[in-house]
C-alpha positions in Angstrom: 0.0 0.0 0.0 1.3 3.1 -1.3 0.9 6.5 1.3 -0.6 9.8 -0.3 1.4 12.4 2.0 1.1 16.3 1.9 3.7 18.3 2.8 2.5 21.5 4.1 3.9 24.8 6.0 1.7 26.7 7.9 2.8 30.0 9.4 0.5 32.4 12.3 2.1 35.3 13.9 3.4 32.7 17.2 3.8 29.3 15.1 5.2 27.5 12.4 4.0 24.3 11.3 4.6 21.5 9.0 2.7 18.6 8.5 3.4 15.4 6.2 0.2 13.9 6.4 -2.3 11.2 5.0 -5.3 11.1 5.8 -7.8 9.2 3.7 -11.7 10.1 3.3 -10.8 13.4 5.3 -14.2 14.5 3.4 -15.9 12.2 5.7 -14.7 13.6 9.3 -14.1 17.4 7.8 -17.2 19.0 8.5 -17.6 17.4 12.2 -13.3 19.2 12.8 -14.7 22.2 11.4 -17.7 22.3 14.0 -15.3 21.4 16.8 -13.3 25.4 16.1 -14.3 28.2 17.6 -14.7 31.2 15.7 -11.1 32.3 15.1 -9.6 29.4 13.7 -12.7 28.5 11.9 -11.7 32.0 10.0 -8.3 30.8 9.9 -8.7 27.9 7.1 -8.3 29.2 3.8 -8.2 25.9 2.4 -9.1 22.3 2.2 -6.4 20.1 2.8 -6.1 17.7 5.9 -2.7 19.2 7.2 -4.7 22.9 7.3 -7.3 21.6 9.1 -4.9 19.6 11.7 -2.8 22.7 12.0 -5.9 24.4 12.8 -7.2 22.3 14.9 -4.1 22.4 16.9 -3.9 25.9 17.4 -7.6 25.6 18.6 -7.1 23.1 21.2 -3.7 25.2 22.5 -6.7 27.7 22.6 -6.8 30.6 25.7 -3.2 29.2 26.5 -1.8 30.5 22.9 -0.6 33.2 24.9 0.9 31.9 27.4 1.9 28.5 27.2 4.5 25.9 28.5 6.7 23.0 26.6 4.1 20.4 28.3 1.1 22.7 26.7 2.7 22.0 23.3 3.3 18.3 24.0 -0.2 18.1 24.9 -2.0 19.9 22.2 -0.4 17.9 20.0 -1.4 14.9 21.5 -4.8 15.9 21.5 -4.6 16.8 18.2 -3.7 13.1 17.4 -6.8 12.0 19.6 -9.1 14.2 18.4 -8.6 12.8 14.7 -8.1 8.9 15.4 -11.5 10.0 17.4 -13.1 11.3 14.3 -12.0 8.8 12.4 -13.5 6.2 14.9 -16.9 7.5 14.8 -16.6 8.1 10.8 -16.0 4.1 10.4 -12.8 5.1 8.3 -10.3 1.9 9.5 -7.5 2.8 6.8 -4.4 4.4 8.5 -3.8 7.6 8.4 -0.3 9.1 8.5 0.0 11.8 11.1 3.7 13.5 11.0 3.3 17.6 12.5 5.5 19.5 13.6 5.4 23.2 15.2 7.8 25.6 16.6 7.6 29.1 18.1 10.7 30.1 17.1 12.1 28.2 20.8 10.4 25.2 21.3 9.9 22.6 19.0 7.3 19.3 19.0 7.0 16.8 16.2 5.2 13.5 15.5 5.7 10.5 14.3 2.1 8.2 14.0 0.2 5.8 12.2 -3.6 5.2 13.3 -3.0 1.9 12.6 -0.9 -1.0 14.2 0.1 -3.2 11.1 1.6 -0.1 9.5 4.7 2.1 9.8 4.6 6.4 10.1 6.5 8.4 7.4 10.1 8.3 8.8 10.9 10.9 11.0 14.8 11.3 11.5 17.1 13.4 14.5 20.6 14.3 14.6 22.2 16.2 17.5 26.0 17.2 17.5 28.1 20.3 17.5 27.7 21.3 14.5 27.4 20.5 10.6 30.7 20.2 9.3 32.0 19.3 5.8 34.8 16.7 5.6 36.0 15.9 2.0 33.0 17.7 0.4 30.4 15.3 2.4 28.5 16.9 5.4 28.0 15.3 8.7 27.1 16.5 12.5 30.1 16.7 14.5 30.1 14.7 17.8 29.8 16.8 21.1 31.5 16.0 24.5 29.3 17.8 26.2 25.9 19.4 25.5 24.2 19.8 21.8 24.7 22.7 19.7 23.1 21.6 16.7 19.7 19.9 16.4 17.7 18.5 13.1 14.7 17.0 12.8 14.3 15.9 8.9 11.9 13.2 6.9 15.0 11.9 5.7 18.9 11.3 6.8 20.8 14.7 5.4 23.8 13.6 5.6 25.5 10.4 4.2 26.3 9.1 7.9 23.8 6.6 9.0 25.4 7.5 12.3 24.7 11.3 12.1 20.8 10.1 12.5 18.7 8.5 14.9 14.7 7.3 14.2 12.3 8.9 16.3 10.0 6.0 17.6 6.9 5.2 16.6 3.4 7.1 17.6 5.8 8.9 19.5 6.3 12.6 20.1 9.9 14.6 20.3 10.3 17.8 22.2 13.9 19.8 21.6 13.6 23.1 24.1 15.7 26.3 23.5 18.7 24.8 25.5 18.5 22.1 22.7 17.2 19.7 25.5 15.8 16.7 23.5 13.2 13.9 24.6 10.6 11.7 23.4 7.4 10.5 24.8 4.6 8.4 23.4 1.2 9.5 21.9 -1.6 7.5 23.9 
């Protein structure tokens, strides 16, 4: 089975987003997301895809706290995002998975995915590397070991360097967090 994904970047005055997503009959859980926004977001859609609408949605449930928020806010929007759709998709009777990589930053913080709805399949790869820096060594790039605390952080669909070791999987239906101090975990959707 071959995935349909969507790339798409979102930008709002506080977040950036990207979502590789696929999400098959979205037409049939669209109007009941829509209903769940308030006002604001609603407005904010301008137009039909299944990443807007979970970027949306995301920003909705971060809601009141969009102002003032912590790391574990994020983390748990973003987990409630992924709830609220395998939700919808539960009560729409749609049983094919749906591929549910985000990712947002504020410009400090950042929190990706990596999830498949269902348990026979694999997410879209997700890939982190951590290191000094990107350095180029003979015309190939790769993240230079630290000895002490990251200065460098990627999170990429794909290895962008030719050393497997440069790059580590993030696990599945999991979520990873990287703070301003470049502090990096991961925790699992439930």
């Amino acid at each position: 089975m071959s995935a349909n994904l969507t790339v798409i970047h979102f930008n709002t005055n506080s977040f950036f987003g990207c979502t590789m997503t696929g999400f098959p009959n979205f037409k049939k859980t669209k109007r009941k997301l829509r209903e769940s926004l308030n006002d604001n977001y609603y407005n904010f859609i301008q137009g039909t895809t299944d990443s807007e609408h979970a970027f949306t949605l995301f920003l909705n449930i971060l809601g009141e706290r969009i102002e003032d928020y912590s790391i574990t806010d994020l983390c748990d929007a973003m987990e409630s995002t992924t709830q609220y759709i395998v939700q919808l998709k539960h009560e729409a009777g749609i049983d094919t998975p749906s591929y549910l990589n985000f990712a947002v930053s504020d410009g400090y913080n950042i929190v990706a995915s990596r999830y498949v709805t269902h348990p026979d399949f694999e997410p879209p790869s997700l890939y982190l590397s951590s290191g000094e820096r990107i350095e180029v060594t003979d015309g190939k790039y790769h993240m230079a070991a630290t000895r002490k605390h990251p200065g460098a952080t990627i999170i990429a669909s794909e290895p962008l360097t030719a050393e497997r070791s440069d790059w580590h999987v993030v696990d599945r239906n999991h979520l990873i967090i990287i703070t301003p101090e470049l502090h990096i975990r991961q925790c699992p959707i439930e």
